[in-house]
Steps between C-alpha positions, in 0.01 A plus 500: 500500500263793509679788358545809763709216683691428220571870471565476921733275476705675184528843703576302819821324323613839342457678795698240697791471210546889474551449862792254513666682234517806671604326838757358259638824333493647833741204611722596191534864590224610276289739659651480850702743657825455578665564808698874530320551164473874614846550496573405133635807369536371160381663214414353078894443323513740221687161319592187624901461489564169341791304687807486224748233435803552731318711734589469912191295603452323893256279508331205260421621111130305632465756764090591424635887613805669350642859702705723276694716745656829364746607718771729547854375729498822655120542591463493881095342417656255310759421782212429715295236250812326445628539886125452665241367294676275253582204756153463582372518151742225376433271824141549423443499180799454310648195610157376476475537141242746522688812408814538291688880467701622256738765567500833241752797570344824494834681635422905631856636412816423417653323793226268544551458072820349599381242786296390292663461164808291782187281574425400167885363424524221737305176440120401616675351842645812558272753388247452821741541746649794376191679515391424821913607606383827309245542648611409887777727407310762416649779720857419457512530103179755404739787606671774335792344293384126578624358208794342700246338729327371196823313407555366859190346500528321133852403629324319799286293218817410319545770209846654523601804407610433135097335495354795628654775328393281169162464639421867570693588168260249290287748290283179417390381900461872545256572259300181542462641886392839337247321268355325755422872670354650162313236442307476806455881480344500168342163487405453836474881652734443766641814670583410829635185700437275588240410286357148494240343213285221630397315242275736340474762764791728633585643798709811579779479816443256803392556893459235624456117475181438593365771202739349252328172602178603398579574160673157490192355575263688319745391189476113600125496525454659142740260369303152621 
């Protein structure tokens, strides 16, 4: 075969394998843009939070994205992620296996300190339901002397009085709650709530689904 069709015939087969390939990646979500992509508001994680032992996960430990929400019982932004955007985030991508989000007190003050140091003494059944009560609840009990409401609304999951007064006494559940706020401070640079790490990026307080969405997305496409 003369030789400058040899040579044709080489650069004609490279040419049309660089090709596919990119058609390919572009399938895979390499070098395509994703839909909403503008309203990622994500920025790098300073560090990655590593999902403990024990922690209060929903979702599969397979999920290719895990959300570490930092929240505080009393925050009126969380109220609306948990309220507004977290039923369409676990229909979409949670019960899918796609997403799974572990739950991370960052209380603001001492009232919400106690919520959430109630949530962490009743079992993994439990401990879900009681938040979202918090949370629905939110007016009645973030008050001026709402300790008493506090206790209503562990009695309603169960925990009588004797339990509760234990519970909120418990130097041990107390600090672990307070830990888990240091720790994200210094570690993690949280200062505000609620803060959510996505995979390797984080993003600071919620609007609304659509741009929390497009950070989901921009997370599942880096992770294929």
């Amino acid at each position: 075969m003369n030789r400058a069709v040899l040579v044709g015939l080489i650069v004609a087969i490279v040419i049309a394998v660089g090709a596919g390939g990119w058609i390919y990646y572009k399938g895979q979500g390499i070098g395509a843009t994703l839909p909403n992509a503008e309203l990622d508001a994500s920025e790098p994680a300073p560090a990655v939070p590593e999902v403990k032992e024990g922690e209060k996960v929903l979702g599969e430990a397979s999920a290719p994205v895990t959300i570490v929400e930092y929240f505080s019982l009393g925050c009126i932004h969380c109220k609306h992620f948990h309220d507004d955007v977290l039923p369409k985030l676990k229909t979409e991508y949670i019960d899918t296996g796609k997403v799974r989000l572990v739950y991370r007190d960052f209380p603001l003050e001492g009232l919400s300190l106690a919520a959430a140091t109630v949530t962490r003494c009743v079992n993994d059944l439990a401990y879900f339901a009681m938040v979202d009560t918090f949370f629905a609840q939110q007016q009645t009990w973030y008050v001026e002397n709402g300790l008493d409401q506090v206790k209503t609304i562990a009695k309603g999951a169960g925990m009588d009085e004797a339990a509760f007064n234990a519970c909120i006494a418990d130097p041990a559940r107390k600090n672990a709650v307070v830990a888990s706020r240091q720790e994200a401070e210094t570690t993690f640079k949280v200062n505000s709530t609620p803060t959510f790490f996505i995979n390797d990026r984080v993003l600071k307080g919620v609007s609304e689904y659509e741009a929390f969405k497009a950070t989901i997305d921009g997370a599942l496409a880096r992770a294929q």
